[in-house]
N, C-alpha and C positions, 0 to 999 in steps of 0.2 A: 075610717074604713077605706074613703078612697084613698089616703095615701098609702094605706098597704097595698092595694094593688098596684099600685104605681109605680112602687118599691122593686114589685116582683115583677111588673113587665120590665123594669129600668135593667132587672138584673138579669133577666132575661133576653133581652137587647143585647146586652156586655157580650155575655153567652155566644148569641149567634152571631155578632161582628168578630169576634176574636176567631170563632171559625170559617165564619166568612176571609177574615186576613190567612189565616192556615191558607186556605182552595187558593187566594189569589197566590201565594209562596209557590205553591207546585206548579202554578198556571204558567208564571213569570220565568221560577227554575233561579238562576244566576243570581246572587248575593242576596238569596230571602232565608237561607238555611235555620237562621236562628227561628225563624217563626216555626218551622216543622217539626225542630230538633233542638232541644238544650245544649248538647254539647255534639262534638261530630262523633263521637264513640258510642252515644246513646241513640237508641232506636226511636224512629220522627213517626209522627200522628201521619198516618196515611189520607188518602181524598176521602176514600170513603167513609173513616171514620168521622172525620172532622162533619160530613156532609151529613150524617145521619146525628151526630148531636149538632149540629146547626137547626136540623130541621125538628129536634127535642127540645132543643131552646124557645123555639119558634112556638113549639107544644104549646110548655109550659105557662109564656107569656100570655096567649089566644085562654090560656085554661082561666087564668089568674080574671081574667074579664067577664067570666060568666055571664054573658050574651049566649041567646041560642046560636047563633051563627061560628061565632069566636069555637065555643064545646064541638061545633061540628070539624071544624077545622084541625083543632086540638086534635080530635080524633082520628082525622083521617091521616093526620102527618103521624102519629102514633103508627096507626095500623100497616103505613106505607116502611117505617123503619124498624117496626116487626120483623116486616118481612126480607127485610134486607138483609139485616141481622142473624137470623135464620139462613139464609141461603150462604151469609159468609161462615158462621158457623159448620154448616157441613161441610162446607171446603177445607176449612180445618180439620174438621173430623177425618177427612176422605185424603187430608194433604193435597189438594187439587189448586193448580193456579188459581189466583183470585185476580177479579177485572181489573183490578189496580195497576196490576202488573203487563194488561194488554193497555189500557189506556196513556198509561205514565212509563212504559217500560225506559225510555232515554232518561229518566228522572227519580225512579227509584235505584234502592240499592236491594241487591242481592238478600238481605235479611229485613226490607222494611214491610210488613205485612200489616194486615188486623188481627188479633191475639186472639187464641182463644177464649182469654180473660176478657177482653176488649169487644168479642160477639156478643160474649154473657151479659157483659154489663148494659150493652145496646141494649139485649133485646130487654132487661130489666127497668133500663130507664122507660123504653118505650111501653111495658105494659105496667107500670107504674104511673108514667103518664097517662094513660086510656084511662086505668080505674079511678086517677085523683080527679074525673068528668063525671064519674058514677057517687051521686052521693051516699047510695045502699053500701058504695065500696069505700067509703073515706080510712074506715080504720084498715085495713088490710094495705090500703097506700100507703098509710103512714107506716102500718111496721116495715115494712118493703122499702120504704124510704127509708127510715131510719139503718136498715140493713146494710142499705148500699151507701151511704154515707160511710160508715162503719167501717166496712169492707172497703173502698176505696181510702180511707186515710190511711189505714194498715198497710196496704198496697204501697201507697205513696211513701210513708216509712221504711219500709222495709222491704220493697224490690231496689236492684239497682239499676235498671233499666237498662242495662247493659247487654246487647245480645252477645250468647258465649261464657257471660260472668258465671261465675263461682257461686256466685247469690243470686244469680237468676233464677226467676222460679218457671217449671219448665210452660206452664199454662201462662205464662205473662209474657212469656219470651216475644219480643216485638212494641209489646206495648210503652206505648212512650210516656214520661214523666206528666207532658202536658195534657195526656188523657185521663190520667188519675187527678188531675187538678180540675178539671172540667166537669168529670164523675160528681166529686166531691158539691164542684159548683149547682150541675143539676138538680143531685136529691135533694138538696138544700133549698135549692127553689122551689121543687115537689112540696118540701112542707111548710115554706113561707105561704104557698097556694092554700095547701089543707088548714095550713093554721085561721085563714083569714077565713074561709069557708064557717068553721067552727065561729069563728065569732060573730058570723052573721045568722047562725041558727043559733046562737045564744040570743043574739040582740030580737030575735022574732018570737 
């Protein structure tokens, strides 16, 4: 059993360092392009995104520990990229600047935003993260896990990530290749967490 959580902080770690490397790219600017953006025609992982699944990763890992203190934690970086997600979300909604664009403006481009797709999936990670701390909620994580797995590989197949494209789809439009990889990464750790959960109410 410990090494399943090990497993899933370790993967959890990967998670948040790889977005951690994304923040240092926009931080630095000059020759990090690939870390943002797969190709220079496809649409790059914004601050914000990268920063609120950093701080899901972060979730995840704290969850995997069940410690009272770790669940606390879990939850409040949860609760905190809720709410972000949420407020990027209606700027979508509303087409309103988003902070990225005040913060980073000499560094983004003209079309690099957070997606609408890319709100949704936040704010899913993050209250799929919150309920996989509720053990009354484990199965409702999982199906919601298993969803956004789902959803996120299809994504990953099947958008081009191209803003503009022909096969853009228009609620993805922005979202970057590397965010659907991340998506995929998360839920997956959601239920490596739930999995090991189950097997310690098995083992009791």
């Amino acid at each position: 059993m410990m090494a399943h959580r090990r497993f899933c902080c370790a993967l959890a770690c990967v998670g948040a360092l790889w977005m951690g490397a994304v923040l240092m790219a926009w931080a630095l600017g000059s020759g990090m392009e690939p870390l943002v953006r797969s190709s220079a025609r496809r649409a790059a992982m914004v601050p914000a995104t990268a920063l609120c699944l950093a701080a899901l990763f972060a979730a995840t890992g704290l969850s995997g520990l069940r410690t009272e203190r770790s669940l606390n934690w879990s939850g409040g970086l949860s609760s905190a990229v809720l709410l972000i997600a949420m407020s990027y979300l209606v700027s979508n909604i509303l087409d309103q600047p988003q902070p990225d664009h005040v913060l980073f403006r000499d560094k983004l481009a003209a079309g690099d935003r957070m997606s609408m797709g890319t709100s949704l999936g936040l704010v899913l990670g993050a209250f799929v993260t919150w309920l996989s701390i509720k053990e009354k909620c484990n199965f409702l994580a999982l199906t919601l896990s298993i969803l956004g797995v789902s959803v996120a590989v299809t994504i990953l197949l099947c958008n081009s990530f191209v803003p503009g494209s022909l096969f853009s789809v228009p609620a993805l439009e922005g979202m970057s290749v590397y965010t659907a990889a991340a998506f995929i990464m998360l839920f997956l750790n959601v239920l490596l967490v739930l999995d090991g959960e189950h097997l310690e109410l098995a083992k009791d």
